[in-house]
C-alpha positions in Angstrom: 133.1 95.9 92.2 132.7 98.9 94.8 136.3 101.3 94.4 137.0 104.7 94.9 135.7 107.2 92.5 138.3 109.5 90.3 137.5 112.9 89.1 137.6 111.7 86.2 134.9 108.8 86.3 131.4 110.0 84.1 128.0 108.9 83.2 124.6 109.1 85.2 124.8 109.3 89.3 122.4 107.2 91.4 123.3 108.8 94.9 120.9 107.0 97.2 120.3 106.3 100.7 117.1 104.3 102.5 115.1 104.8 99.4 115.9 108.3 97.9 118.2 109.5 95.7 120.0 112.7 95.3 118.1 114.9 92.5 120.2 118.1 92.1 117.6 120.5 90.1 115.2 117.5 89.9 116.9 115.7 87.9 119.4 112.4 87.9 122.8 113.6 88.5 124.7 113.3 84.5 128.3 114.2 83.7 132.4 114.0 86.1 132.5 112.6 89.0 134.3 116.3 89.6 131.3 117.8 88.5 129.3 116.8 91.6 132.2 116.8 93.8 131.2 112.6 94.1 135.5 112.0 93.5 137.3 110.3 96.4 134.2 108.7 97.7 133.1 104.9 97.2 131.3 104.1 94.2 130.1 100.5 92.0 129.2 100.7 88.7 125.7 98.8 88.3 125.0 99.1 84.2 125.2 101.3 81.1 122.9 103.3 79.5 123.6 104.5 75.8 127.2 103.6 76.2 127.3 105.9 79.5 128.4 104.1 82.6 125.8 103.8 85.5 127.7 104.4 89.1 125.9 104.0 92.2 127.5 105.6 95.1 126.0 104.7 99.1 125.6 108.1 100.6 122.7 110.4 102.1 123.5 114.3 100.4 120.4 115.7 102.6 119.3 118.1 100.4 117.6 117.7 97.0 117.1 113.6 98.2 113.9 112.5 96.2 112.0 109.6 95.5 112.7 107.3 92.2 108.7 108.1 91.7 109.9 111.8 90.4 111.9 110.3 87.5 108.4 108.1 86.4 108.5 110.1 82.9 112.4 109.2 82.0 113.3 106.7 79.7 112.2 103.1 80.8 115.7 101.5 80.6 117.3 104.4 82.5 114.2 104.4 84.8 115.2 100.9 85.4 118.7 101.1 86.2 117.4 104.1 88.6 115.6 101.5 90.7 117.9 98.7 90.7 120.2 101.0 91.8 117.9 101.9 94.7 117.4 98.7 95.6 120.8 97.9 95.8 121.7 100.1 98.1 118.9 99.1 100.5 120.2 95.7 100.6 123.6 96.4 100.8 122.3 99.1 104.2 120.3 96.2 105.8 123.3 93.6 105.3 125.7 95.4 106.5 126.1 92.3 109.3 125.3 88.7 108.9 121.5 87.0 110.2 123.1 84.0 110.8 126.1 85.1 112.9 126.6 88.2 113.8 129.8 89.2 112.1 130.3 92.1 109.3 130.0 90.9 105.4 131.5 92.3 102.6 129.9 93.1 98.8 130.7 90.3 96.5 133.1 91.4 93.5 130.8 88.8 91.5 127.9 89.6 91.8 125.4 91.7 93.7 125.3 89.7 97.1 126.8 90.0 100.4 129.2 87.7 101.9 130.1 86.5 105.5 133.7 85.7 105.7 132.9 84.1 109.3 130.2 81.7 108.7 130.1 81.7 104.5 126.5 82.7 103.8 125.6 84.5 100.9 122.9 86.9 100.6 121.0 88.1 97.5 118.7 90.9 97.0 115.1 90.1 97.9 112.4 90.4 95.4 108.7 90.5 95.6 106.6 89.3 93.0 103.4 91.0 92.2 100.7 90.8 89.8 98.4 93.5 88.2 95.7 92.7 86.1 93.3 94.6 83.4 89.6 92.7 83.8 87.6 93.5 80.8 83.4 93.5 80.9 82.4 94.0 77.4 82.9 97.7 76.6 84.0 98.3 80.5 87.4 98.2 82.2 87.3 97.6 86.0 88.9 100.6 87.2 90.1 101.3 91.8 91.3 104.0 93.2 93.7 102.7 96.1 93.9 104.2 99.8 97.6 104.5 98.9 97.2 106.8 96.0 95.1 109.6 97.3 95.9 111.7 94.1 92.8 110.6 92.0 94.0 108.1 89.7 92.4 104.9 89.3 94.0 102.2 88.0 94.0 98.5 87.8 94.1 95.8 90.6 97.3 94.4 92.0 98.8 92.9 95.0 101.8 90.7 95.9 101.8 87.1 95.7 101.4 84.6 99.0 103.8 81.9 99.9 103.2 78.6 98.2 100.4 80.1 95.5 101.0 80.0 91.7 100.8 83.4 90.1 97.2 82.7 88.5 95.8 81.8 91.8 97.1 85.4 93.1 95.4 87.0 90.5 92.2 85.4 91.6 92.5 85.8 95.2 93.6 89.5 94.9 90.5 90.2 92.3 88.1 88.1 94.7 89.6 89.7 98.0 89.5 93.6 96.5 86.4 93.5 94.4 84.0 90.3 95.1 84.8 89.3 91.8 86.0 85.7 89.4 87.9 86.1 86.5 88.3 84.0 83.4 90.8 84.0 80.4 93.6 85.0 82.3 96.3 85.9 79.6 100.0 86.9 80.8 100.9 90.5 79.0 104.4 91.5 80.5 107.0 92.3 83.6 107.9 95.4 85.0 110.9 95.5 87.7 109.5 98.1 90.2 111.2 99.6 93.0 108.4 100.5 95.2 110.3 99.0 97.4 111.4 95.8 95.2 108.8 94.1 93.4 108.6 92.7 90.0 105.0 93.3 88.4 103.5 90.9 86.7 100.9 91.9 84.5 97.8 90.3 83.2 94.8 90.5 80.9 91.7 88.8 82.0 87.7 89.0 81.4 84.7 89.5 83.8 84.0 85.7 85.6 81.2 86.6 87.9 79.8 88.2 90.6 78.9 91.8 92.2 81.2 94.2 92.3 81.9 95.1 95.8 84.8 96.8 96.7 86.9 95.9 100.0 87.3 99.8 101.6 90.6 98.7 103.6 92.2 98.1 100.4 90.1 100.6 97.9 88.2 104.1 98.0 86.3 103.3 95.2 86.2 100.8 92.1 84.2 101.1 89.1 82.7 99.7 85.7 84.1 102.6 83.2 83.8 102.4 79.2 86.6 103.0 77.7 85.9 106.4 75.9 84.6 108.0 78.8 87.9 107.5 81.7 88.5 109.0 85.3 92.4 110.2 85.8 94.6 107.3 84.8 98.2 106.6 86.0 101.4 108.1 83.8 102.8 106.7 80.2 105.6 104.1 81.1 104.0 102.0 83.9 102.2 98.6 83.5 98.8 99.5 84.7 98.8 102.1 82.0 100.3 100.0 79.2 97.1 97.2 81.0 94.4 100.0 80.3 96.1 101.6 76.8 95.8 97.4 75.5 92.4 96.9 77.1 90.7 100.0 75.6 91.9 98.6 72.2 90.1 95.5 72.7 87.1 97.5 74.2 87.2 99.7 71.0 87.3 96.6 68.6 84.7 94.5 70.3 82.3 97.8 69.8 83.3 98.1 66.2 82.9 94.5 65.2 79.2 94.2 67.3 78.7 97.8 65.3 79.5 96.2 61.9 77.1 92.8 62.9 
């Protein structure tokens, strides 16, 4: 439940406002509430990490207001609660008044919705589901560089899933869509929430199906057959597509071995 912050409240400080958060010296914002001058302003506690509350508090500090990106290399659990608490203040900015009606809402003491006391709607935080998948080719990984990374990593494919399609059938149609290419022995790996802006990942394993690889230039600069001893610039430890490429060049490195040892 949202209250009012005392001098004397501690933990880790998740000051954000339409997608930034305040990083004082780069960093996420650890220690008093009096220690950032945060006391007498509105906060809501959204988790724990290490037996540290986690406060998120609704307000734009203008300077030193980063992106959740810059705190990639933290922690995975406190990375997390980073983003949720990101999230969580988006929604709670964009439903500030009801869709249906018209009238102001209040935060749920519940639960993290919205409430209209007028016309009794409820809102919850939106979430988009996503998939990302490794395709494997013998020895190769299928490698893309996206337009929207323009930093020179290449990574695996994604996309978000379509109304009224099952999660293997977005995996198909992204792969076929991106690269002019089927895949076959889909395999589910793992989920990563991921607040860019609020998607869940889903990530999969699969092997080459078919066809020529032809890669769709509004979606990709380039995308590429790569062995997997010989990489281009691969994203950071701690996100799927890497933990997608780390498991993949595994199975690249064993499938050598064993045709090696026959």
């Amino acid at each position: 439940m949202e209250r009012e912050i005392s001098s004397l409240d501690a933990g880790w400080w998740i000051v954000s406002h339409e997608h930034k958060l305040w990083l004082p010296k780069g960093d996420l914002p650890y220690g008093t509430a009096a220690d950032f001058s945060l006391a007498g302003g509105r906060g809501l506690q959204i988790g724990e990490w290490q037996g540290d509350s986690v406060w998120l508090v609704r307000a734009n500090k203008s300077e030193n207001m980063g992106s959740v990106r810059q705190l990639i290399d933290i922690d995975p659990g406190l990375f997390q609660l980073a983003g949720r608490g990101v999230q969580l203040a988006e929604f709670y900015r964009s439903h500030h008044w009801c869709g249906y009606c018209g009238h102001e809402m209040h935060l749920s003491k519940t639960e993290w919705a919205s409430l209209c006391s007028h016309c009794r709607q409820r809102y919850y935080p939106q979430i988009a589901p996503c998939i990302i998948v490794a395709i494997r080719r013998g020895e190769e990984i299928l490698l893309a560089q996206h337009n929207r990374h323009r930093n020179g990593i290449y990574t695996v494919l994604a996309g978000f899933v379509e109304v009224g399609e099952t999660l293997e059938q977005a995996v198909a149609r992204e792969v076929m869509e991106e690269s002019n290419l089927s895949v076959k022995n889909l395999r589910y790996v793992t989920s990563q929430p991921w607040p860019f802006p609020q998607s869940l990942m889903t990530a999969f394993m699969a092997e080459y199906g078919g066809g020529e690889l032809r890669h769709d230039p509004k979606e990709l600069l380039d995308a590429g057959w790569y062995r997997y001893d010989a990489l281009p610039l691969l994203p950071p430890p701690g996100t799927v597509a890497r933990r997608l490429i780390e498991d993949t060049v595994a199975l690249c490195r064993a499938a050598e071995e064993y045709r090696t040892r026959h």
